[in-house]
Every structure is written in structure tokens, then in C-alpha cells.
DRENMARZA-976532 format. One record per atom (N, C-alpha, C): residue in one letter; y, x, z. Coordinates in steps of 0.05 Angstrom, whole numbers, padded with zeros to 5 digits, always signed. Example, Ala and Ser with C-alpha at 12.3 -4.5 7.8 and 13.67 -1.06 7.14 Angstrom:
2
A-00114+00264+00156A-00090+00246+00156A-00066+00264+00156S-00045+00257+00142S-00021+00273+00143S+00001+00258+00157
END
This chain:
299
X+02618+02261+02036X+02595+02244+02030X+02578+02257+02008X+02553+02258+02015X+02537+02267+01987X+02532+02243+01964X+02536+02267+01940X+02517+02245+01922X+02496+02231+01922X+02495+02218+01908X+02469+02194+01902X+02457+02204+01875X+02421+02200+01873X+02406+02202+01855X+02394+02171+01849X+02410+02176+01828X+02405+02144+01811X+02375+02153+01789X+02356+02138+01797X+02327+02136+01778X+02322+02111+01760X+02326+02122+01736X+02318+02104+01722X+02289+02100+01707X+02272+02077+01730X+02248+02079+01729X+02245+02055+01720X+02259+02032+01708X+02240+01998+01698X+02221+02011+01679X+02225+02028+01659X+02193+02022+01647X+02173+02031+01648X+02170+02040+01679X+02145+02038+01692X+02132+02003+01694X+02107+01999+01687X+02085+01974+01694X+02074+01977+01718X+02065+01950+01724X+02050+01947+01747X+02026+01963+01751X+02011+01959+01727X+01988+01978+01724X+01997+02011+01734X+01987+02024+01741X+01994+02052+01741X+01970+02073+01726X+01952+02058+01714X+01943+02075+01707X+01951+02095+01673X+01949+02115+01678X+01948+02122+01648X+01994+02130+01647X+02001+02111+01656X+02027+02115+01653X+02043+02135+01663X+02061+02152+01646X+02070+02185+01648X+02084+02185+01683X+02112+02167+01673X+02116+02169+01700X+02105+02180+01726X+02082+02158+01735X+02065+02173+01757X+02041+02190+01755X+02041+02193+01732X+02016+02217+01731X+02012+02228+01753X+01992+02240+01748X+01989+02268+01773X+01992+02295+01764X+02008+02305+01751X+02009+02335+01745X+02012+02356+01766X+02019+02348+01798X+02020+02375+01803X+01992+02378+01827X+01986+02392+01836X+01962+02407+01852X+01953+02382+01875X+01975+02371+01890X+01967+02353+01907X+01972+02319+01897X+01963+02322+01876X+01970+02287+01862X+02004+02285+01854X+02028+02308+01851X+02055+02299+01853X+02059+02294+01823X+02080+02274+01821X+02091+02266+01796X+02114+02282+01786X+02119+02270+01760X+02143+02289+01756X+02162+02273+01770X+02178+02250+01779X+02186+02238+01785X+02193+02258+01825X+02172+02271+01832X+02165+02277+01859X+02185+02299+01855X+02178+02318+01832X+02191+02336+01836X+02226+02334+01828X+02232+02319+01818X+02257+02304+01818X+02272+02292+01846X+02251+02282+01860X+02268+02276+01888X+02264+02300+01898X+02252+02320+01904X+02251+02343+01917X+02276+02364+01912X+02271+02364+01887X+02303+02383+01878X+02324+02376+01888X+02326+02348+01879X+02350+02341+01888X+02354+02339+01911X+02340+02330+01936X+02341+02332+01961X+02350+02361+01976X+02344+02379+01968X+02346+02408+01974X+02374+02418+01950X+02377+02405+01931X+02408+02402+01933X+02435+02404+01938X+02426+02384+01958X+02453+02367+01970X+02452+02329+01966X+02434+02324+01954X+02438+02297+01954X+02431+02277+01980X+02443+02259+01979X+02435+02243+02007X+02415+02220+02005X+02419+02206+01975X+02402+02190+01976X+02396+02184+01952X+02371+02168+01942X+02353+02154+01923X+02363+02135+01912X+02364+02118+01887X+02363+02090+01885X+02351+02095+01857X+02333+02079+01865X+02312+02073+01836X+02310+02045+01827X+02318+02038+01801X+02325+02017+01783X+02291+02012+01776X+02285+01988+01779X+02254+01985+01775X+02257+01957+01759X+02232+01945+01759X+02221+01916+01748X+02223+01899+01775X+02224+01876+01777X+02223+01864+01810X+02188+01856+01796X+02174+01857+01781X+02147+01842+01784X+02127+01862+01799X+02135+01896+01804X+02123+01914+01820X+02126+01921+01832X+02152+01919+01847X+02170+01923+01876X+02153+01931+01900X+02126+01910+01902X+02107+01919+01928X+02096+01946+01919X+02081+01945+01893X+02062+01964+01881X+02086+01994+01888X+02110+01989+01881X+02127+02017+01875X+02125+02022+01904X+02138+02006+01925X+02145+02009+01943X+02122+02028+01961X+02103+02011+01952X+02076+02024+01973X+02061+02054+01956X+02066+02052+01933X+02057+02074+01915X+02075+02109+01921X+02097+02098+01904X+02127+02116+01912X+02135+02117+01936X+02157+02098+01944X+02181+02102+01960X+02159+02106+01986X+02130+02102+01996X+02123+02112+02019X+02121+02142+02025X+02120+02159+01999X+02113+02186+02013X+02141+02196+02009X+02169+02180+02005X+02188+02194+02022X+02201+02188+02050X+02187+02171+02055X+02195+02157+02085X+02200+02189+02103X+02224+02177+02109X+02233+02202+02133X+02242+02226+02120X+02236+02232+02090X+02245+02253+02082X+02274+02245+02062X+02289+02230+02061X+02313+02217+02039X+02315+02194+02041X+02338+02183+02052X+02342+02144+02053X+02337+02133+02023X+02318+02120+02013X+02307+02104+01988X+02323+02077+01988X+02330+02070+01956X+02332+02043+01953X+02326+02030+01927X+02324+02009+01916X+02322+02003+01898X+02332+01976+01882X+02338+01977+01863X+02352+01952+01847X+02332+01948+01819X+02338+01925+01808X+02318+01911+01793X+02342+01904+01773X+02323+01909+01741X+02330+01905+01717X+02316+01888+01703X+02317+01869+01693X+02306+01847+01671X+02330+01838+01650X+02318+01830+01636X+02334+01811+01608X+02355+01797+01616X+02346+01779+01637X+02367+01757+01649X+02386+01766+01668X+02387+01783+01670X+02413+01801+01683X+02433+01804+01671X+02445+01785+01666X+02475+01783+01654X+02503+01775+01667X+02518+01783+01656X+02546+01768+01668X+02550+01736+01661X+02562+01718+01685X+02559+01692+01684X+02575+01697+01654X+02562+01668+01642X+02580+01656+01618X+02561+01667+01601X+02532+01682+01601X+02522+01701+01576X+02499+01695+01578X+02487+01678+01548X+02458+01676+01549X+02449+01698+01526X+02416+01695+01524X+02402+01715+01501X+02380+01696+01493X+02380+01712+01472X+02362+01699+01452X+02320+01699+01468X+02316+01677+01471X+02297+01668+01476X+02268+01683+01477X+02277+01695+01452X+02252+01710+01436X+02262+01744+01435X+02282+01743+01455X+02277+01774+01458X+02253+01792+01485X+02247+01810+01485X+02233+01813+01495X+02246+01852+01507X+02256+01865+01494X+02259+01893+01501X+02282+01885+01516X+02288+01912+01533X+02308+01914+01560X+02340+01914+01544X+02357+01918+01560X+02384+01917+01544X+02392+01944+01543X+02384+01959+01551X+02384+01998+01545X+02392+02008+01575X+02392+02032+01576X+02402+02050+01591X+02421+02043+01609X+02448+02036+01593X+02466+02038+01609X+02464+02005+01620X+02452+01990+01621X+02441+01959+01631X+02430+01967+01659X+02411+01991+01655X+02394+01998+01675X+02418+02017+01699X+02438+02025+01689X+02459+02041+01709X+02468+02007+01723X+02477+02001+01702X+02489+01971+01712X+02479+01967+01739X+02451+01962+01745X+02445+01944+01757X+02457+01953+01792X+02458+01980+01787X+02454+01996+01818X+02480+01994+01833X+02502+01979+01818X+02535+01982+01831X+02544+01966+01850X+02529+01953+01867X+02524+01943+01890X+02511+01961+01909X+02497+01987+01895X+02490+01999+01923X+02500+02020+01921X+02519+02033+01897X+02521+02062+01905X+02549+02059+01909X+02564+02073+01913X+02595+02075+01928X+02605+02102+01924X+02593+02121+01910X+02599+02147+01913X+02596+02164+01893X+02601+02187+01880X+02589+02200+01853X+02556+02195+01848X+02554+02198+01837X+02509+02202+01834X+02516+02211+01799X+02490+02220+01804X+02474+02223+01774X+02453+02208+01772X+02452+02212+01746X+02428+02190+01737X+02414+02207+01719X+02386+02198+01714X+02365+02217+01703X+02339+02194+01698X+02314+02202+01676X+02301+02190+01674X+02279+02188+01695X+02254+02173+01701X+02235+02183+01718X+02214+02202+01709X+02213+02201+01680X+02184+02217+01661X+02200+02240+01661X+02226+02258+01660X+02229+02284+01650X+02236+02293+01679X+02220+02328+01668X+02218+02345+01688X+02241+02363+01687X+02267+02359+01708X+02291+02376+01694X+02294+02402+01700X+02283+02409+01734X+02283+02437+01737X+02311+02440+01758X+02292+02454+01779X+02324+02468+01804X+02344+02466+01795X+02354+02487+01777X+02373+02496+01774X+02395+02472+01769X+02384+02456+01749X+02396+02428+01741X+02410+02408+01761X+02398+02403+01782X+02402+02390+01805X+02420+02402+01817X+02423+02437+01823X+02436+02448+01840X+02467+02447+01827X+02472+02450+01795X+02503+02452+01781X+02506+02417+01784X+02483+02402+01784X+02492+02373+01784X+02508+02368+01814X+02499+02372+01831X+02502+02372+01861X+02532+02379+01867X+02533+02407+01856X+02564+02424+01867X+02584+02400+01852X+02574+02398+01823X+02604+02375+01804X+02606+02356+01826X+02588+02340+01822X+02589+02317+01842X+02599+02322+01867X+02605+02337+01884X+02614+02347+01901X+02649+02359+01897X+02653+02365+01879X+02670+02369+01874X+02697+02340+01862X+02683+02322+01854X+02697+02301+01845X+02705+02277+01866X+02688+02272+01890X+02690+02257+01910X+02719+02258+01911X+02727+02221+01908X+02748+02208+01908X+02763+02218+01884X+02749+02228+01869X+02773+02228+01839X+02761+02200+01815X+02776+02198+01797X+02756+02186+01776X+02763+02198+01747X+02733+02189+01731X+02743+02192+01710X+02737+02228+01695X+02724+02231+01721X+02714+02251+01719X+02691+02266+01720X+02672+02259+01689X+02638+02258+01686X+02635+02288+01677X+02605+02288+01685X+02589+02310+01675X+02564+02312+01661X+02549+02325+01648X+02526+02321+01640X+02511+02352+01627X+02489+02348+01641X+02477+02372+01637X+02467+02376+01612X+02472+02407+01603X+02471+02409+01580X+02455+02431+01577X+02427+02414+01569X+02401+02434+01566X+02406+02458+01536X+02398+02482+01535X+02398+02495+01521X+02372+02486+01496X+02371+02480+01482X+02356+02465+01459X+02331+02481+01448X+02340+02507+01458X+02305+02530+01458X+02288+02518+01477X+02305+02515+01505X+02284+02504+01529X+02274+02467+01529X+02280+02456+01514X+02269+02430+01514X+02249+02422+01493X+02241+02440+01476X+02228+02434+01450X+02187+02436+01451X+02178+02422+01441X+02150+02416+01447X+02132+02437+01433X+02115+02439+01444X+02093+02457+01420X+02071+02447+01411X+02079+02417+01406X+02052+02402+01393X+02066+02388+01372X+02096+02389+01373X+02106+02376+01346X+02137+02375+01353X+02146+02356+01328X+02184+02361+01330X+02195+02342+01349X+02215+02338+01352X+02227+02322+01380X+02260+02320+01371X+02262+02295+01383X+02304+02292+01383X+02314+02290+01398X+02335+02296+01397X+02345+02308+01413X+02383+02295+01410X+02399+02296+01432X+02423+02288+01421X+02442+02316+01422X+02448+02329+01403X+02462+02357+01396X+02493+02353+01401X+02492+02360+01427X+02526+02362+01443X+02546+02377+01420X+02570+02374+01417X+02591+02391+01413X+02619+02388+01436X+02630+02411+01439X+02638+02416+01460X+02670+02427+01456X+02689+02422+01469X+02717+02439+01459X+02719+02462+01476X+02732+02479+01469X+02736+02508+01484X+02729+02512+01516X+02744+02492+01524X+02733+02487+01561X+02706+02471+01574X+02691+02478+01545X+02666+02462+01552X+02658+02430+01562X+02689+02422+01555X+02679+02389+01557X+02671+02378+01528X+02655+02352+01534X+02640+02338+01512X+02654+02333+01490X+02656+02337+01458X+02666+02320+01451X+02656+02306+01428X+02626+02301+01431X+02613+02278+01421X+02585+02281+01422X+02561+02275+01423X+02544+02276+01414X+02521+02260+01389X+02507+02281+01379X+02496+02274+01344X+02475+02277+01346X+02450+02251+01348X+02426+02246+01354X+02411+02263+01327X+02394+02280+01332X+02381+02296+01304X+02354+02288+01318X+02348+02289+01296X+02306+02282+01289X+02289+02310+01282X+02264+02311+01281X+02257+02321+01276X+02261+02360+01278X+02258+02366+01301X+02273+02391+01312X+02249+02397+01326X+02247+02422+01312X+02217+02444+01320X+02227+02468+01317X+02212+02490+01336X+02211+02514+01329X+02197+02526+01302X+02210+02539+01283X+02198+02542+01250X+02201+02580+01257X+02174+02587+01257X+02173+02623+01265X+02199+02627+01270X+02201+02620+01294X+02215+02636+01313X+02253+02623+01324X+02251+02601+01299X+02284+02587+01289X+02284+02558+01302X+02297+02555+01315X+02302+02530+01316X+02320+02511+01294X+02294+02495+01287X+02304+02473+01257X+02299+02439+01268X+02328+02436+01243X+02321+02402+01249X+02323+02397+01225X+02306+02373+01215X+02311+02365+01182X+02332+02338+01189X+02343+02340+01163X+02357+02316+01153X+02351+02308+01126X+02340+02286+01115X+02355+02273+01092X+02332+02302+01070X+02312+02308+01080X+02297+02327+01065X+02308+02363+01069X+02331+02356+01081X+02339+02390+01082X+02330+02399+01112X+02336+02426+01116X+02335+02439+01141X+02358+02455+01148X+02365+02454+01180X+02388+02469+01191X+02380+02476+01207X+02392+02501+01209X+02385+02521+01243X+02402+02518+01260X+02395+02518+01288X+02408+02507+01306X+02411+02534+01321X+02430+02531+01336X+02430+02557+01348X+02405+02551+01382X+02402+02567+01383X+02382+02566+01412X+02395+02556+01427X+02415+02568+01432X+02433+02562+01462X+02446+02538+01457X+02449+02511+01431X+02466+02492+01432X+02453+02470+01450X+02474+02468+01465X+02472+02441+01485X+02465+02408+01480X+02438+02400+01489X+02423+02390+01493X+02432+02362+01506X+02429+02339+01501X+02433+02320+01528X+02398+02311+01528X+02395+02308+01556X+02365+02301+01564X+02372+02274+01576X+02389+02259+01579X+02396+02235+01596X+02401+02249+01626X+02418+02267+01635X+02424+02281+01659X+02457+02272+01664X+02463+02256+01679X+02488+02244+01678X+02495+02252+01710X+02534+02253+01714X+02539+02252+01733X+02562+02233+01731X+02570+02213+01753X+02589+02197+01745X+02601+02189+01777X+02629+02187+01771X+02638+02176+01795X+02644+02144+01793X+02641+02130+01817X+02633+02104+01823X+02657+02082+01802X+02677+02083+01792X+02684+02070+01779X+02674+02065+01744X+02655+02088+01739X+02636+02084+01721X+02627+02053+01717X+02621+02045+01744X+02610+02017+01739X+02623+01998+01728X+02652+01998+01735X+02679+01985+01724X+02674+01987+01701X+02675+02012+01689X+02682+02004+01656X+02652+02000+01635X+02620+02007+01658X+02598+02002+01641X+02606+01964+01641X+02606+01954+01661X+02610+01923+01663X+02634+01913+01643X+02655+01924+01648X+02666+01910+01620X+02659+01923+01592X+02642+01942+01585X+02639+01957+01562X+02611+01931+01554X+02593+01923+01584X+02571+01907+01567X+02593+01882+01563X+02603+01871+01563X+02613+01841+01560X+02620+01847+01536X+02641+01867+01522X+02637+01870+01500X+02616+01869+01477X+02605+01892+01495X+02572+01888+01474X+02555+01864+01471X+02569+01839+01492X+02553+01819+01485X+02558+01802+01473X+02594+01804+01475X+02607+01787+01450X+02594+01792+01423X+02586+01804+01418X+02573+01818+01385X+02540+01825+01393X+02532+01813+01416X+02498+01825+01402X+02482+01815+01432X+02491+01791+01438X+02478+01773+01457X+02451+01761+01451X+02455+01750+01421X+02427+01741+01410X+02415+01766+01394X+02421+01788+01396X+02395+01808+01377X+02377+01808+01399X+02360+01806+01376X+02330+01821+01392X+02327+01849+01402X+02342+01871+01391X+02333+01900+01397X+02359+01920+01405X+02378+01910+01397X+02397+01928+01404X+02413+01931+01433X+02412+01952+01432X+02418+01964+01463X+02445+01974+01465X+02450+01970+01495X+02472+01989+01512X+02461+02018+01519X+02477+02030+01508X+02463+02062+01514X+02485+02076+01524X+02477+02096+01546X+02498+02110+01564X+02521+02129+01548X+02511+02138+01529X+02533+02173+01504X+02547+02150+01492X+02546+02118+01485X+02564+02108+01470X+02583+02094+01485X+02579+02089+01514X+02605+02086+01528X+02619+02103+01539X+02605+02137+01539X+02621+02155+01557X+02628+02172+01532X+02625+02163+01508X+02642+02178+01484X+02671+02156+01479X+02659+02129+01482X+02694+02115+01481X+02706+02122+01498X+02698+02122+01531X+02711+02136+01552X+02728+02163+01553X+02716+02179+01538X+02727+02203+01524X+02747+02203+01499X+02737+02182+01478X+02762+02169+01463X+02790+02168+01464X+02781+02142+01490X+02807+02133+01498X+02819+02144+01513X+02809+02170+01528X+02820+02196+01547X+02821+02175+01580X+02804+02153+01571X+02796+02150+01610X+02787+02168+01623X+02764+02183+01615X+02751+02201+01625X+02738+02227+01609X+02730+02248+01623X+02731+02268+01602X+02704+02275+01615X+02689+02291+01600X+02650+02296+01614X+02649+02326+01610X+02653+02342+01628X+02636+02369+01631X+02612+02372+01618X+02608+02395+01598X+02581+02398+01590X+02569+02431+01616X+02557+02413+01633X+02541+02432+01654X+02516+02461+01642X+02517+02479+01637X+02498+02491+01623X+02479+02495+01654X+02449+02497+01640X+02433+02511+01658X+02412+02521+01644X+02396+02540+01658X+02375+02555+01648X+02343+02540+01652X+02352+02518+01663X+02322+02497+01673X+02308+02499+01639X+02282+02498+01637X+02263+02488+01617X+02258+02456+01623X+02263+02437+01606X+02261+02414+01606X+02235+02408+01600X+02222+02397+01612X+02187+02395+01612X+02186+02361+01606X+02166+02342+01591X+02155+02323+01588X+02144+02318+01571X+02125+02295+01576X+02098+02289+01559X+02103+02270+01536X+02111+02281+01515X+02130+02282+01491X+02100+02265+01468X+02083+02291+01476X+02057+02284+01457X+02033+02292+01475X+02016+02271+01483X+01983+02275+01499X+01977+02297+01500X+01983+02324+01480X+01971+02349+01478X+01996+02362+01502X+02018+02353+01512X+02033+02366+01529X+02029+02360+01556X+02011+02345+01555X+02010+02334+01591X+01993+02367+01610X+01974+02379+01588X+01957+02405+01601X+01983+02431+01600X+02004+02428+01574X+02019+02455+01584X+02035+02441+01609X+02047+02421+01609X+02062+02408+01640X+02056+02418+01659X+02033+02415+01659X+02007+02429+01694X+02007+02457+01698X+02001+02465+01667X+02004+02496+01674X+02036+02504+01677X+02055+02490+01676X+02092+02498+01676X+02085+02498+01706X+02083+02473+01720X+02081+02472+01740X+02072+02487+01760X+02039+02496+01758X+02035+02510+01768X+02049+02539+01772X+02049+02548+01747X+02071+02574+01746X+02093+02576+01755X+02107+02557+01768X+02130+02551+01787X+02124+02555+01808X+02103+02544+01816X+02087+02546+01839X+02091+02572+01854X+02066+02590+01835X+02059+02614+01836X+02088+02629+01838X+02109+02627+01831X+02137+02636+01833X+02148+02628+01852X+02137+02604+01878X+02152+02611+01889X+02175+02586+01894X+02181+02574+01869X+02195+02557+01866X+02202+02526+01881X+02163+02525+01884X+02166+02499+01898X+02138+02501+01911X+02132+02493+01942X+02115+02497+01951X+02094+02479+01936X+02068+02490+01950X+02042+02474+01938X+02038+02445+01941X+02049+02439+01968X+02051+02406+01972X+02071+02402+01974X+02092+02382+01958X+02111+02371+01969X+02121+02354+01983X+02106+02337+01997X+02109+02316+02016X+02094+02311+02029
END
């Protein structure tokens, strides 16, 4: 069975204008989002499921999911506030989503099989898809057994300002064994630096990156669903705090349920970080193009 490409798209609006997601960055109107199902399709993956809003479902449907008709089976599941496990209310006056791993939640009714998950705004690059594809392929019918691509931290960094990043560490066989959210991480002539607390540290180029590039086999959903019931015993009525995907697949790793591959690849992680990066995006793009990489129209 092939994997599944899980999209995590709710904070896309109805409106489309102006919003990164569907931009148009490449030559024939494609999103970054476009070139995400394309990679992965050429892959090995079999199918789509994109986590949306249900108030744009027509708008997506007829916007998106039409120009893959016939090229990848599409589906989609819907995230809101009130998506909870029976027995769980929230505070009235909240208003932000319940995080990330809320948004994996929703899809475990349709997937049945390994998938990765990924954002819709970042541009991850072939190569990424292709080491995601083989793991995932390799785990069918095991569990417990995650991966996550681990961008090299030269190739994700902006040239209009600093960016964060979550700074993998890894044990000898290259599995995960934690990740440490740093701020403020720019290229300083020629060094990659992140400040802390007023100081500066150099990072090595090559240290592994998480971009939200996940691979997970289907009982994932098992322990995201009892990991939120927890989180709701303690934080049902906050307003802002979230379920986030690295703090259930680091207890997962903890408690030696499961253990996460850090995947290296040579992809450049591309996205519109700061307004001044949407014109280098176009020109990345293009120059992919011109290489070869990805034809001029993709769909």
C-alpha cells in the first residue's frame, strides 16, 4: 500500500486573496502547496488528505482539489475548536485552533496507513519527499516507528532576517533525541548564529532542522487521541495553548513507544517567512525549472 500525504491546510481563509498558501509563485499560477502534491505524487504516494476549515470546503474544493482531479485520489477532513472528545468543553472566549497535532487528529478516520504530514505554506523540495516515501514504505504494518526530515539549517534560513527554527539532536544512529526551539537564527558573514538571553552561538551548518516534515504509522492516532485527553485535563479552558506534534513524539520517544529517524536531505527549504521573500521564492522556483527539476506546468 502506498503512503498517504497528510496537508495541513485549516489556516487557510475563505478569502484567498493575499494569503501565502495559494499564492501564485510558479510560471503557470502554481502554489507552493502544488508543488508539494507533485513531489510527492512522483514519489510513491497514493493519496492526499488535506485538513481544512469546513466554512471553505466549496471555495477549496473548486479552487484546489479541482486541478488534481484524475491526477491523485484527494480527501479532506475539517478542524475547528469544537472538535473534541465527548465529555470536553472549552472556554467560550477562545478563539485560536488547538495546534498541530489537533489538526493530525482530525484525519484518523481516513487514513489507515503510514503518511506524512507537512505544512501547506513550506516549499520542501524532491529530494525530501523521495527519503520520506522509501521510510514510509519501509514501515508498512510495523508501529512505532516515526521519521522526520531533517533539514540542514544552512538550507532553511532567510535573507531578509532571523528565523526559528527547532534544533534536532540526534544519538549515534541518527534517531531523534529531542528537539530545542531557538530564536533568532541568521546567517552573521558567513556563520550560522542564534542569540539567546543577549549571547550568540554558532551552529554548525549541517545541524538538523525540523520544518514540520513528519512520517508516522497509523497508530500515531492512538496515542495523539489519548495524548489530547490529557492535554485537556490541564488546559481545556486556556485561551492559547496548544497540542503540538515534537511534544507528543518526544514523550513517545521518552517512554520508548516509539523511536523517530532523523531523515537528512539536501532539499533548500523555501517560504514566505518575510514579504521581501515571496520575489526570491519565484526566482528558487524558476531556477528549478530551468534545471530541469520540475516541468513548466504542473497540472
Amino acid at each position: 500500500m502506498k503512503p498517504t500525504l497528510f496537508v495541513l491546510a485549516a489556516g487557510m481563509g475563505s478569502r484567498y486573496g493575499g494569503l501565502k498558501q495559494i499564492d501564485s509563485l510558479g510560471p503557470n499560477g502554481e502554489t507552493i502547496m502544488d508543488y508539494s502534491v507533485f513531489d510527492a505524487m512522483r514519489a510513491g504516494f497514493g493519496k492526499v488528505v488535506f485538513v481544512i476549515r469546513k466554512d471553505f470546503e466549496d471555495a477549496f474544493r473548486e479552487v484546489v482539489l479541482s486541478k488534481y482531479q484524475d491526477k491523485i485520489p484527494c480527501e479532506v477532513c475539517f478542524q475547528s475548536i469544537d472538535r473534541l472528545p465527548a465529555g470536553y468543553t472549552f472556554n467560550p472566549d477562545r478563539t485560536k485552533p488547538w495546534g498541530t497535532n489537533h489538526a493530525v487528529l482530525m484525519g484518523k478516520d481516513l487514513i489507515h496507513e503510514p503518511f506524512a504530514v507537512i505544512n501547506a505554506d513550506d516549499f520542501y523540495g524532491k529530494e525530501s519527499f523521495e527519503v520520506l516515501a522509501r521510510f514510509l514504505q519501509s514501515v508498512e504494518g510495523k508501529e512505532g516507528q516515526y521519521c522526520m526530515v531533517g533539514y540542514r539549517v544552512q538550507n532553511t534560513l532567510s535573507e531578509n532576517g532571523s528565523v526559528s527554527r527547532g534544533v534536532c539532536t540526534t544519538d549515534a544512529d541518527g534517531y531523534l533525541t529531542g528537539v530545542t526551539e531557538r530564536t533568532h537564527i541568521e546567517d552573521v558573514g558567513g556563520k550560522v548564529i542564534f542569540t539567546e538571553n543577549g549571547e550568540d552561538t554558532v551552529l554548525d551548518p549541517m545541524t538538523p532542522v525540523s520544518m514540520n516534515m513528519w512520517g508516522f504509522t497509523p497508530e500515531y492516532f492512538r496515542y495523539a487521541e489519548e495524548a489530547f485527553c490529557r492535554f485537556l485535563d490541564e488546559n481545556s479552558q486556556e485561551l492559547k495553548k496548544e497540542f503540538y506534534i515534537p511534544t507528543l513524539v518526544n514523550d513517545l520517544i521518552q517512554s520508548g513507544k516509539a523511536t523517530c529517524k532523523v531523515l537528512d536531505t539536501p532539499s533548500k527549504w523555501f517560504g514566505v517567512t518575510y514579504s521581501e521573500d515571496r520575489e526570491q521564492v519565484v526566482m528558487k522556483i524558476n531556477a528549478l525549472i530551468k534545471k530541469g527539476v520540475y516541468p513548466e506546468k504542473l497540472f
